[in-house]
N, C-alpha and C positions, 0 to 999 in steps of 0.2 A: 702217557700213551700206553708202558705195559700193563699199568693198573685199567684201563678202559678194556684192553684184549682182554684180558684174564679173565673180566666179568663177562666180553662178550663170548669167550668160547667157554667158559665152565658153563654156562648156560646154553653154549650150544651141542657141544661137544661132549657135554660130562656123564662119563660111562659108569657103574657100579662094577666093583671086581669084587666076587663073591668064590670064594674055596673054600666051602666048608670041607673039604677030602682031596689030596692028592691024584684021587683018581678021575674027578671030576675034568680037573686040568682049569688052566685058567682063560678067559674068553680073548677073542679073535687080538692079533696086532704083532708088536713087535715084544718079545718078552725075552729077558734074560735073569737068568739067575747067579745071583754075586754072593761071597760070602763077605761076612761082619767087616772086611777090610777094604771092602769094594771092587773085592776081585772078581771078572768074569768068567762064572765057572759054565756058562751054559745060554747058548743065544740061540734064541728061533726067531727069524725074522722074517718078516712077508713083504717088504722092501726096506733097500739100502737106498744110503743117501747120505749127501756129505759127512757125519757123523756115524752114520751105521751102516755097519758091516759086519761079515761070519767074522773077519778076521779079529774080532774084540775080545774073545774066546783067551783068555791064561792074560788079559792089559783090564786093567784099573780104568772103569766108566769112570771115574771123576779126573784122569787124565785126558779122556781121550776130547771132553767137551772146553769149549773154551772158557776163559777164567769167569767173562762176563753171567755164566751160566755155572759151570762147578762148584762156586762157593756154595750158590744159594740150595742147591743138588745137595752137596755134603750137611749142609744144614740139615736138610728135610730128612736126609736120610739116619741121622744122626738120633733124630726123634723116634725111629722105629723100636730103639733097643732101648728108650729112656723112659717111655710114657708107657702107657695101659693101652691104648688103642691101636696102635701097631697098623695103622696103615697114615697117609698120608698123599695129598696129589695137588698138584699144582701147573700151571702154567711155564713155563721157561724160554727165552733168549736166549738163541747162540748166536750173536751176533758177526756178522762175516766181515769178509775184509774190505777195503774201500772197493766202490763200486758193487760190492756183493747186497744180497738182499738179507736177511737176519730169517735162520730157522728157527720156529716155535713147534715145541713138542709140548705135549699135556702129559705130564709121567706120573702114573701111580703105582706107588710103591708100598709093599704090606711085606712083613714076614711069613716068610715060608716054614723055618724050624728055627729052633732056638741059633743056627751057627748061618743061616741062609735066607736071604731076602729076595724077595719077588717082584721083578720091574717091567712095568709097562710101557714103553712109549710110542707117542703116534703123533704122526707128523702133523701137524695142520697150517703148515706155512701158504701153503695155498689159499685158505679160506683166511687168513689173517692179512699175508698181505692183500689178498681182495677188498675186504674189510676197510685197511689200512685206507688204502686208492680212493672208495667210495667215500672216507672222512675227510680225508685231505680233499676231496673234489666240494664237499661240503664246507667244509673251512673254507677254502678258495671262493665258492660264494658268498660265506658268509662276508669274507673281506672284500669283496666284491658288492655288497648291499652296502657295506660301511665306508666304502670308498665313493660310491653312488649316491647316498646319504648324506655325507659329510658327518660320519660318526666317528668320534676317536674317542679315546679313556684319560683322568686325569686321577692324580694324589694331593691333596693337600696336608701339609704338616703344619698344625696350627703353632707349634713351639717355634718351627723352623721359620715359618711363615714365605715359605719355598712352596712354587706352585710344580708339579711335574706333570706331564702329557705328552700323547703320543696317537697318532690315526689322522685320522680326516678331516678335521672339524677345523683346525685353527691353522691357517700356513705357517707359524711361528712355530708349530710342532712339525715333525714326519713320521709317517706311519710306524716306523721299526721299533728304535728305544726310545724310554722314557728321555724327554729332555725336561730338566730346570731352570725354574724362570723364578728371580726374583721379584714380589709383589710389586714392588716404588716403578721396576722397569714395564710390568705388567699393565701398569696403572696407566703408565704414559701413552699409551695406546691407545687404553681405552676412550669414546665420548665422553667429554666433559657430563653431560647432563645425565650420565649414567655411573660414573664413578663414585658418589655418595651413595648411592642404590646399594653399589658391590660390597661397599668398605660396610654399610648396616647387613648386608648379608653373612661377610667373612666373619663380621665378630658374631653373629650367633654362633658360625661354624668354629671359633675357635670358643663357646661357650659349651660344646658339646651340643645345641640346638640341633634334633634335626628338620632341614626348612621343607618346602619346595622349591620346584626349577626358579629359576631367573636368568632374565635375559636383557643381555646385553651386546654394544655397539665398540664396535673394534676399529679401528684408524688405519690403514696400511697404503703404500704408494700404490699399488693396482685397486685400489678399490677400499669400499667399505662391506665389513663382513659382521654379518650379527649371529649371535651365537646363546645358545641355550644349555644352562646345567642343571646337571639333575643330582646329586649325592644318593650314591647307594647303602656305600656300608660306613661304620665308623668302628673306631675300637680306640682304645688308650696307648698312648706312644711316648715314653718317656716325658711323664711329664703335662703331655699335651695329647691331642686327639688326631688321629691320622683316616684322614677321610678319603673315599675312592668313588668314584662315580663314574657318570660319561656324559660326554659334552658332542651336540652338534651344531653344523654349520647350518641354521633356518633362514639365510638371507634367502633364497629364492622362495622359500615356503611363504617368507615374510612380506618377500615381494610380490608374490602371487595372490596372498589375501589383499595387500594392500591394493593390486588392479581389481581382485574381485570385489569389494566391498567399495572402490570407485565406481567399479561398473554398475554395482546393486545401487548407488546413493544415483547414479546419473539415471539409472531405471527408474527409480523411484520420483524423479525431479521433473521426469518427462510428464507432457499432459497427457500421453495417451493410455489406455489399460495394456498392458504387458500381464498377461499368465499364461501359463505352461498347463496343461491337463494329460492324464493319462485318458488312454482308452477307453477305461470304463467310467469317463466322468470323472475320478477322483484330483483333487485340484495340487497341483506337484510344487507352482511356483505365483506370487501376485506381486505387482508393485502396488506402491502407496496409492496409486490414482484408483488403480481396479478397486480395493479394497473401499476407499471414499465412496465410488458410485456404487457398490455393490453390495456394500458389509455396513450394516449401521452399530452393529455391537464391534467398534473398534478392537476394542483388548483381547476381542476372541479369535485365537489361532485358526483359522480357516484350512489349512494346509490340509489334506487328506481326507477332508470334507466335498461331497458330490457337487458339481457347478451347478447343477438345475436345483439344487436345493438352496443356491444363496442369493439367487432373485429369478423370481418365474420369467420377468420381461428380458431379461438376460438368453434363457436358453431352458424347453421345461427336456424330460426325460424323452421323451420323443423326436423333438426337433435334435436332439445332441444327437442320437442316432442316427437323422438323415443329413445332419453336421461332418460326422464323419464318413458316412456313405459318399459324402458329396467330395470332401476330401479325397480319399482314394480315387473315386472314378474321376478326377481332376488331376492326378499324377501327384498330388502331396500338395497341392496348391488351391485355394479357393478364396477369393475375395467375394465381397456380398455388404450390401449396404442394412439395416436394423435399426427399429425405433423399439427404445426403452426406456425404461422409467429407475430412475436414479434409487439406490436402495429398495427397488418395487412398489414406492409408493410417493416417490416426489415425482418433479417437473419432468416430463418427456422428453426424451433428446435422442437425436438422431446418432446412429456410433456407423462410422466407417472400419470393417472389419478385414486384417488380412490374417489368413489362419494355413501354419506349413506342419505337416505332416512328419517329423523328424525323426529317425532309429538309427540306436548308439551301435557303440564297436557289438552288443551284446545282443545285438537287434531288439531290444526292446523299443516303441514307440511311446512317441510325446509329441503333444498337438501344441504349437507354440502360436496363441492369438494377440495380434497386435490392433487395436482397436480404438478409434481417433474418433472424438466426438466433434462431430463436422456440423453440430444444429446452428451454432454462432456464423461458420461459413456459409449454411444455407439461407440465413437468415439474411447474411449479407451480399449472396447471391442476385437470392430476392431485391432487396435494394436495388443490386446495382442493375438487375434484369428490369427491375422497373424506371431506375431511373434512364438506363439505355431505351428502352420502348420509350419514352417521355422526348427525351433526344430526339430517337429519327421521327417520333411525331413533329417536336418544333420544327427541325431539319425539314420533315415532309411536307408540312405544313402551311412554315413563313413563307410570304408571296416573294422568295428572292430566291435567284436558281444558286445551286452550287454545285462546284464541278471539282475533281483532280485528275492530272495525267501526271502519267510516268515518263520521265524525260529521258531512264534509260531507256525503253521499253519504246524507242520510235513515237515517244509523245502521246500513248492514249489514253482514251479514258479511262480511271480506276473506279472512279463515282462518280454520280450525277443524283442528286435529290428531285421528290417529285415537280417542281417548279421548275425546273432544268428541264427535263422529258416534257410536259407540258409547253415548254417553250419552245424546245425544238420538233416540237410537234414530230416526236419520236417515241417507240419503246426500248425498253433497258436492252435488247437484245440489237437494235441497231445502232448504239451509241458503247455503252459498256465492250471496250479491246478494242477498239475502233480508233485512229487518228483523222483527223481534221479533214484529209486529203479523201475516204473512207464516208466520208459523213456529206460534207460541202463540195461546191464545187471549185476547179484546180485554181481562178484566181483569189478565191475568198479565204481557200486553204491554205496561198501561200503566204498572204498577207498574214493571217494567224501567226503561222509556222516562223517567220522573220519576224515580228511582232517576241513570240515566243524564246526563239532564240539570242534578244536582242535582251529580256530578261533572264536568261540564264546567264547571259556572260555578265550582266551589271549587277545581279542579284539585288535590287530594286522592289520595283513594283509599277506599273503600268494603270491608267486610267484613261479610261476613254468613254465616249460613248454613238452610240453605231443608230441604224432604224433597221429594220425589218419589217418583212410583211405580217400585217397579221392572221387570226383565224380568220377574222370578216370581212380581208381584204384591204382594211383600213393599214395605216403604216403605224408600226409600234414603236417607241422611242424608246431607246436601254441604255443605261449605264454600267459599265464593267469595270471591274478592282481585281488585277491577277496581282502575283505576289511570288515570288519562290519560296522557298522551302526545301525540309529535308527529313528523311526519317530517323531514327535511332540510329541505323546501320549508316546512314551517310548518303541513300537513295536518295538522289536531285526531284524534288514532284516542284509542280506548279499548281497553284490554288487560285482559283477563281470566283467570283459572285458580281451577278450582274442581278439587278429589277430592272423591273417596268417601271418607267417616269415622264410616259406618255400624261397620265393626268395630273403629273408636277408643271411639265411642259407646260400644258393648257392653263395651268390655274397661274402660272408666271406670267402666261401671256395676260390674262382675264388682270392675273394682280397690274400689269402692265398698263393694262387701255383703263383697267378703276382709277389707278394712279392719275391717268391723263383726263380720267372722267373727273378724279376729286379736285383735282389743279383747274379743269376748268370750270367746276362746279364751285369752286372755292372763288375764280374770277367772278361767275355769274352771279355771288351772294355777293360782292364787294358792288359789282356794278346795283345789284337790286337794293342792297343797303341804300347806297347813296339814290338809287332812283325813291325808296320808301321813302329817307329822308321829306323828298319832293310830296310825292303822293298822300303821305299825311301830314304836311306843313300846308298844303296846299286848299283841303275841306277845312284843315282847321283855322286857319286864315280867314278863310269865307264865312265860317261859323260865328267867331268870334267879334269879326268885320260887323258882320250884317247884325248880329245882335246888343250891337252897341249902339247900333243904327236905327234899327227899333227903338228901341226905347226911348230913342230921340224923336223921334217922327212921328206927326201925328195924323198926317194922310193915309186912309184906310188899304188904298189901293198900293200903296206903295211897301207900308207894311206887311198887306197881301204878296206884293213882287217878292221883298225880302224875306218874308215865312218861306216861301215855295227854294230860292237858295238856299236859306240854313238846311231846309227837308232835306234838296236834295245834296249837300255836300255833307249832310250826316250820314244817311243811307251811301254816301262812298267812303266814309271813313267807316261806317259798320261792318261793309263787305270788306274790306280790307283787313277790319281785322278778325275776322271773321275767317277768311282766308287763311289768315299769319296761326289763328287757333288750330283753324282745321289740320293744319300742316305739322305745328308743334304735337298733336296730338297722333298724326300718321308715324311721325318720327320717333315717336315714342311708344309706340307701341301699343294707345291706348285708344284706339278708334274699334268703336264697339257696334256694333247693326245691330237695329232688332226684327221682328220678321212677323207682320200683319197681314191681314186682307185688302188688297188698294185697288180700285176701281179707278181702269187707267183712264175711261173717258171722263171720270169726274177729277181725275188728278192732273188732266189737260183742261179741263175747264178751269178749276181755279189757275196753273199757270196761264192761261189768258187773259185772266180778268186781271191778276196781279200784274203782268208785264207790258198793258195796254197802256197803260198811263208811262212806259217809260218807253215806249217806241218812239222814233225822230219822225218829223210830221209829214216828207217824203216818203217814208217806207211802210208798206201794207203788212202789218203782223197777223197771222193766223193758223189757224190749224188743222189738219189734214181730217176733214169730215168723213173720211170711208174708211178710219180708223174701226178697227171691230171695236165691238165693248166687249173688254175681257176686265177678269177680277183673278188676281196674283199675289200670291205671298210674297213681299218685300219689304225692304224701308221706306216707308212714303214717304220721309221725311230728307232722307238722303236723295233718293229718285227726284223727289222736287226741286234739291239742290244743283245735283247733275242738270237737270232741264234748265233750270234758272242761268246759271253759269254761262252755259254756251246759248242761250237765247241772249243773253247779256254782250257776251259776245261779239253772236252778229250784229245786234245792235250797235255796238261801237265803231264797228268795218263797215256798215250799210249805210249811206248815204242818201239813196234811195233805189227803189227796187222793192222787192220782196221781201222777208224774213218768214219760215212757214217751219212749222213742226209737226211730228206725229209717229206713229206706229204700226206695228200687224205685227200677226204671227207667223213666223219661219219655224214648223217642224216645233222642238222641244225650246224656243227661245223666242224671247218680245223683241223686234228689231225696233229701236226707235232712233229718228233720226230729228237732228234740224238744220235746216237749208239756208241760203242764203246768198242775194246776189250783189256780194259788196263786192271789196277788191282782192281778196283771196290772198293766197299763201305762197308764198317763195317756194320752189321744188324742192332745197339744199335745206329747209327749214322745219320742212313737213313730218323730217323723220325726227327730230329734234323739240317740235312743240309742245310734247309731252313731258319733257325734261323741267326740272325746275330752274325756276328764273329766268326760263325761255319764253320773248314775247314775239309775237307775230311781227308786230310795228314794234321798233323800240322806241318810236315817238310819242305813241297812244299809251292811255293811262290803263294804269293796272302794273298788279305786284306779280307776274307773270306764274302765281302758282295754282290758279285759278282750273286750269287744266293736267294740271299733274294731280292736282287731289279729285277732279274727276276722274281722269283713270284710276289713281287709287280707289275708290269708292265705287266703279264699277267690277273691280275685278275682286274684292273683296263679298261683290252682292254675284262670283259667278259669272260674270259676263266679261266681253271684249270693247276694243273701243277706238276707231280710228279714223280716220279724215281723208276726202277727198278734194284736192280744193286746184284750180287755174285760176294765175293772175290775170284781172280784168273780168273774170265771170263769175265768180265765189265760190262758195266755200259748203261742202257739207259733212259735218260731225254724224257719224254713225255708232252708235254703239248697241252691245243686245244683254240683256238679263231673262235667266232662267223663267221659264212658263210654269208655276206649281198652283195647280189649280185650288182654294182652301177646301175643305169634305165637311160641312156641318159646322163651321168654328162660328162662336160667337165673338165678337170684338170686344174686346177687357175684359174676358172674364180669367178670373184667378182666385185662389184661398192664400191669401198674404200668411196664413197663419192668427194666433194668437197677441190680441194688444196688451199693453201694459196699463192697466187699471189704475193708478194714480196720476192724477190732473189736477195741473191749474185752476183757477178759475176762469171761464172764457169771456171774450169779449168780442164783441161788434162793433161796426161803425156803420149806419145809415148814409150812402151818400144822397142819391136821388131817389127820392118816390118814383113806382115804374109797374108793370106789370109782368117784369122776367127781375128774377133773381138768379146772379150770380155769385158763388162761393169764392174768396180770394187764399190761399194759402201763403202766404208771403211776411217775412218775420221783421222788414224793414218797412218801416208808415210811408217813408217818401213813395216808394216807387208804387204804394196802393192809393194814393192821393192822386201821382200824374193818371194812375189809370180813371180811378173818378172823375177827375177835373176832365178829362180828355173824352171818356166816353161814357158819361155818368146820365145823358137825356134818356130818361125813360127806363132805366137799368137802376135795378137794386143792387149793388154791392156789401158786402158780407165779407170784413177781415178774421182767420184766424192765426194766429203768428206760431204754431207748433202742432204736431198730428193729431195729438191727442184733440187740442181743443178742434180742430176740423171735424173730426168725427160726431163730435158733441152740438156743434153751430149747424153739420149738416141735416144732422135727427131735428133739430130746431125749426129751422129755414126751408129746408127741402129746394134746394136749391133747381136751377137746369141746366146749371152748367159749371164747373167745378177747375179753376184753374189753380195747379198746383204747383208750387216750386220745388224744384227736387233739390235746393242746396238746404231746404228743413232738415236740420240732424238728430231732434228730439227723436225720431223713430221711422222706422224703415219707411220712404217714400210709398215703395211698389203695394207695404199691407195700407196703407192707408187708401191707397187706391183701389185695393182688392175688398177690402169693407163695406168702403161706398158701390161697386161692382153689386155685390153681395143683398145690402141694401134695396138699392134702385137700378138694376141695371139699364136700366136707358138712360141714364144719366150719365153725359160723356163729361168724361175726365181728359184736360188738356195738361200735359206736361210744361214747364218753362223752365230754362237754363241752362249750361252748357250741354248736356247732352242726357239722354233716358235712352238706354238700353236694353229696358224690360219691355214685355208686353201688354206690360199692366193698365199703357196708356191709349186713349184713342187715337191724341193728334200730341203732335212736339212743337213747340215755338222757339225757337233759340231767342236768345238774351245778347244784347239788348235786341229788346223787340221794337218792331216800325209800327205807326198806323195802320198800314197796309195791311200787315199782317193780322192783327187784330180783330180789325174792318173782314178780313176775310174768315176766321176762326167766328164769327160773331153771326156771318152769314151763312155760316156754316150748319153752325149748332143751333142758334135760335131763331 
């Protein structure tokens, strides 16, 4: 300490004493003059103070100061008379008594003559111990940093292998004296996984090595404390090397990086961008995510680097200034949503930004942006906004209402879908907060409300189903499914859905009365089985009978009798199954019209002449003469069927009387009827006739489907069909088919198309010499034989057995009349007819077999064919 004062006051204090002459005298202070013995022979003093005073004058200065200061006094003074230089000055302590303060004088002492010395002193205890105060106040902080710190000092003696310390740093020491610790107890303390670390450190240090710090982990009942050494100096110590440094306590320093460096690793791990920017754009802080979407040169330190320079979509020079403008005028605060591009040149992506405005103890400011890429969110927003819109469209949509009430809430509605509102023939503003009681009226609402309350207490579900009125007056039939439930929080709701099954209703009912229609329709085919049975055992009997009987018999007349039965109990075994066809083919869906020119007075004329021979010899048949002559597009060949049918009919019910038929026009329809005055139709029956297997008499013969396939076949040609009939005065069948006038059509004409050029060789057969040739198209010899043998007087016949050769026999023959089989499969019926069309169009083509569809032909015969019919096609055409 006195060696620090003496430097600081000879530096401050230090005066030059200059006597070149006695007379000069020497400069300002306290001066005495002593001789060679240290006697005071002469004091001038400009203050007294503990040690000076007049009274010194004839007393020895080196008694009068204390010892701690005299000695080193008589020294100095001692040099004046020994050396060449004769002056000398120094600093000095007089140290006072306890509790005293210690005076410091600065005394320069020179010789005055060879027997007399010249002394200066001057007090400066004042400014020393000032001095003094201000060090000590400075030490005191400094112990104060090192107490704060956790800084102490240590020695180690590599021979001794004795550790000493003292300070802050290690609780096993205390700040005053050094204490001693042997290394073995030293050790014990320490972390095991740091004890091989210290022992390769101590032997450099006992190698003379010097290291760097290390740090290690200390064991103590209060805790664990880590600690850092540093080695300062070293020197040689008997033997061995005596080392001095200082050691601190960095557990909190330790601790603090280690939260910091969690906190950076958890910044870093986040997905969002985290960086810090200063004011002027310069970029302070980034975590790993920022750096990913914004930095594509990874290894380059971005730090201090401007933001609008490390991706434009990021933020350019501009926008950062109204970045921050927006900031401030926001209080420190501004969120804001931005689309950017990943490194400025990948995929675009949406970044939700929150950005706070933050200034330290030093007011400096730092912009802290936190920055969350929300494109995956929006993206699944989308989704879910689309598949929500999708929802209340189904919701809105499906024809079934749906409802929720809140059962805390007095029961109302929370929702109703558009099928709901529709149904209650409401809008959302009279039903939505509304209860039952609110909506309906008080007994419908309470019936609900008890309904209601009868499933909250069972927590069930309820099914029922109710009627209402409808929009159109009509009554609406509904079924409802409520149900309880409940929300997250534990809110009691009730859910409801109720449709409309008004047209489930009806089609149960309809499924109902089919049922009892198919049960009794399923009777009526059991009873017509077994009446068929009858019906075709019964011609074929007669057929069979009388033709066995022929051929026995050789009376002309009698053979005549028996022809005329087989005829006629063929022609009812024909129509019969003719019938059973027509019917199979309605059932299946294969009943096909086709649609000519028919001239209805000449399509009553032939059914006259065909039906005259089957009228009973009581009943006058005939036909309505003030019929118009109209000409219609239809199916002559069906239309003739229909007529045939119910003239057949009345034939069977008439006994005698009348039978009459005919037609006119009603407006846009051909009303045609046939009459009759047999015995008519039961009331209970009439609505039923038309049904299958339903017969008027079930005595009289017939396969009762004979007027179901008229109906079918006129409501398929457009028209209606029904009966008026009293028992005891008959019966009249009415039915009507559209009026379509034809415009210009010629009858068969058509372009079949292209034929196929490779052919057989053709053949004919000659039956009779005649003057009219007709063409046969038919692939089987029998049935073109019955027609020769049958109708061969005066008629040329001409077989070809496939189309091709027809086309070939007809350029040959030149036929005038051309009957065709449509079961020929060598090639398409309708062109072969379209050929010949082509050819000769006057030359009528007749169809034969189960049925022709096209329009290719003039006239249809179905198969098997009768004389009759023949006879009548034959009078037709030639």
């Amino acid at each position: 300490m006195v060696a620090r004062l003496k430097r600081l006051s000879m530096e401050t204090f230090r005066f030059e004493i200059q006597c070149p002459s006695r007379d000069r005298g020497l400069c300002s202070g306290n001066l005495l003059l002593v001789d060679r013995g240290g006697m005071c022979v002469h004091a001038q003093l400009q203050t007294e103070d503990r040690y000076l005073s007049n009274r010194m004058v004839g007393e020895n200065i080196f008694d009068l100061f204390p010892a701690s200061a005299s000695g080193s006094l008589r020294a100095g003074f001692s040099t004046l008379w020994s050396g060449r230089k004769g002056f000398c000055e120094d600093l000095y302590e007089c140290a006072g008594e306890t509790g005293e303060l210690s005076v410091y004088y600065v005394i320069s002492m020179s010789r005055y003559d060879d027997f007399h010395a010249m002394i200066r002193l001057r007090n400066i205890s004042y400014y020393i111990n000032k001095h003094e105060r201000l060090l000590r106040q400075e030490e005191q902080k400094v112990e104060d940093l090192k107490r704060l710190a956790g800084i102490g000092v240590w020695k180690y003696d590599s021979k001794k292998q004795r550790l000493e310390s003292k300070g802050y740093a290690d609780p096993m020491f205390q700040p005053g004296e050094y204490r001693e610790m042997d290394m073995a107890e030293y050790f014990s303390r320490m972390s095991v996984t740091d004890v091989e670390k210290v022992k390769e450190y101590i032997r450099g240090l006992d190698a003379g090595r010097r290291q760097e710090s290390i740090q290690y982990m200390m064991h103590y009942q209060y805790g664990d404390v880590v600690l850092r050494v540093e080695p300062i100096s070293c020197r040689p110590s008997d033997g061995g090397y005596l080392w001095e440094g200082y050691v601190q306590n960095v557990t909190d320093l330790i601790t603090g990086q280690t939260r910091i460096e969690m906190l950076r690793q958890a910044i870093d791990s986040v997905s969002e961008d985290v960086f810090a920017v200063e004011p002027d754009g310069s970029l302070a802080f980034a975590n790993k995510t920022f750096l990913e979407h914004n930095v594509s040169d990874r290894p380059r330190d971005v730090i201090g680097e401007k933001v609008f320079d490390l991706n434009k979509t990021l933020v350019d020079k501009t926008q950062w200034g109204d970045w921050l403008r927006s900031l401030r005028e926001n209080g420190g605060s501004w969120n804001f949503t931005q689309d950017r591009v990943s490194d400025g040149q990948g995929e675009a992506m949406t970044f939700e930004n929150y950005s706070y405005l933050i200034e330290n103890q030093l007011h400096q400011e730092l912009i802290w942006v936190f920055a969350r890429d929300i494109s995956e969110r929006l993206k699944r927003e989308d989704e879910i906004n689309s598949l929500q819109y999708l929802t209340n469209s189904i919701i809105n949509n499906i024809p079934v209402g749906l409802y929720v009430k809140d059962v805390a809430d007095d029961f109302k509605y929370l929702f109703c879908n558009r099928s709901a509102f529709d149904f209650l023939r409401s809008g959302r503003e009279d039903v939505i907060g509304k209860n039952d009681f609110e909506i309906f009226g008080r007994s419908k609402a309470e019936a609900i409300r008890n309904e209601d309350l009868q499933l909250v207490s069972d927590r069930t579900k309820i099914e029922r189903t109710g009627q209402v009125g409808g929009a159109s007056g009509s009554p609406v039939t509904y079924e409802e499914v409520r149900i309880y439930s409940e929300k997250k929080d534990g809110t009691p709701l009730i859910i409801g859905v109720f449709w409309d099954i008004t047209s489930r209703v009806a089609l149960e009912k309809e499924l109902v009365e089919a049922k009892e229609k198919a049960e009794e329709s399923g009777r009526l085919k059991s009873a017509f089985l077994a009446n068929m049975s009858h019906e075709i055992r019964t011609p074929l009997n007669a057929i069979v009978g009388f033709s066995n009987i022929i051929a026995e018999t050789q009376d002309m007349e009698e053979r005549r009798g028996m022809y005329k039965i087989v005829e006629t109990n063929n022609e009812r075994l024909l129509s019969l199954i003719n019938e059973i066809l027509d019917m199979s083919k309605i059932e299946a869906g294969m009943l096909e019209l086709s649609s000519k020119p028919v001239n209805m007075r000449v399509l009553c004329g032939e059914l006259l002449n065909a039906n005259l021979f089957r009228c009973p010899g009581n009943v006058i048949f005939s036909f309505d003469g003030s019929s118009p002559n109209l000409v219609t597009r239809t199916d002559p060949n069906r239309l003739f069927q229909v007529f045939a049918n119910l003239i057949t009919n009345a034939f069977k019910f008439t006994d005698s009387g009348r039978v009459t038929f005919g037609y006119r026009l009603d407006g846009p329809n051909i009303v045609c009827y046939v009459e009759d005055t047999g015995s008519g139709i039961e009331t209970d029956k009439q609505d039923k006739i038309f049904d299958r297997f339903v017969k008027g008499n079930d005595f009289a013969q017939g396969t009762g489907l004979g007027l179901p396939i008229c109906k079918v076949l006129i409501e398929k040609m457009g028209g209606r069909i029904g009966v008026e009939s009293a028992i005891g005065r008959g019966t009249k069948f009415v039915f009507t088919i559209p009026y379509v006038p034809p415009v210009n059509e010629r009858v068969g004409s058509g372009n079949p198309g292209r034929l196929k050029t490779s052919v057989r060789k053709a053949g004919a057969r000659k039956a009779v010499s005649g003057t009219v040739t007709v063409l046969v198209v038919e692939s089987e010899p029998s049935d073109f034989d019955l027609l020769c043998d049958t109708f061969g007087d005066g008629i040329f016949f001409v077989r070809a057995d496939s189309g091709v050769e027809a086309v070939t026999l007809f350029e040959q023959y030149r036929p005038q009349l051309v009957l065709l089989n449509v079961a020929v499969t060598d090639i398409n019926c309708a062109e072969v007819a379209g050929i010949i069309k082509e050819v000769s169009p006057g030359v009528p083509v007749v169809a034969f077999g189960n049925s022709a569809p096209t329009d290719c032909y003039d006239d249809f015969m179905a198969v098997p064919w009768s004389r009759e019919q023949v006879e009548r096609l034959f009078n037709k055409y030639l």
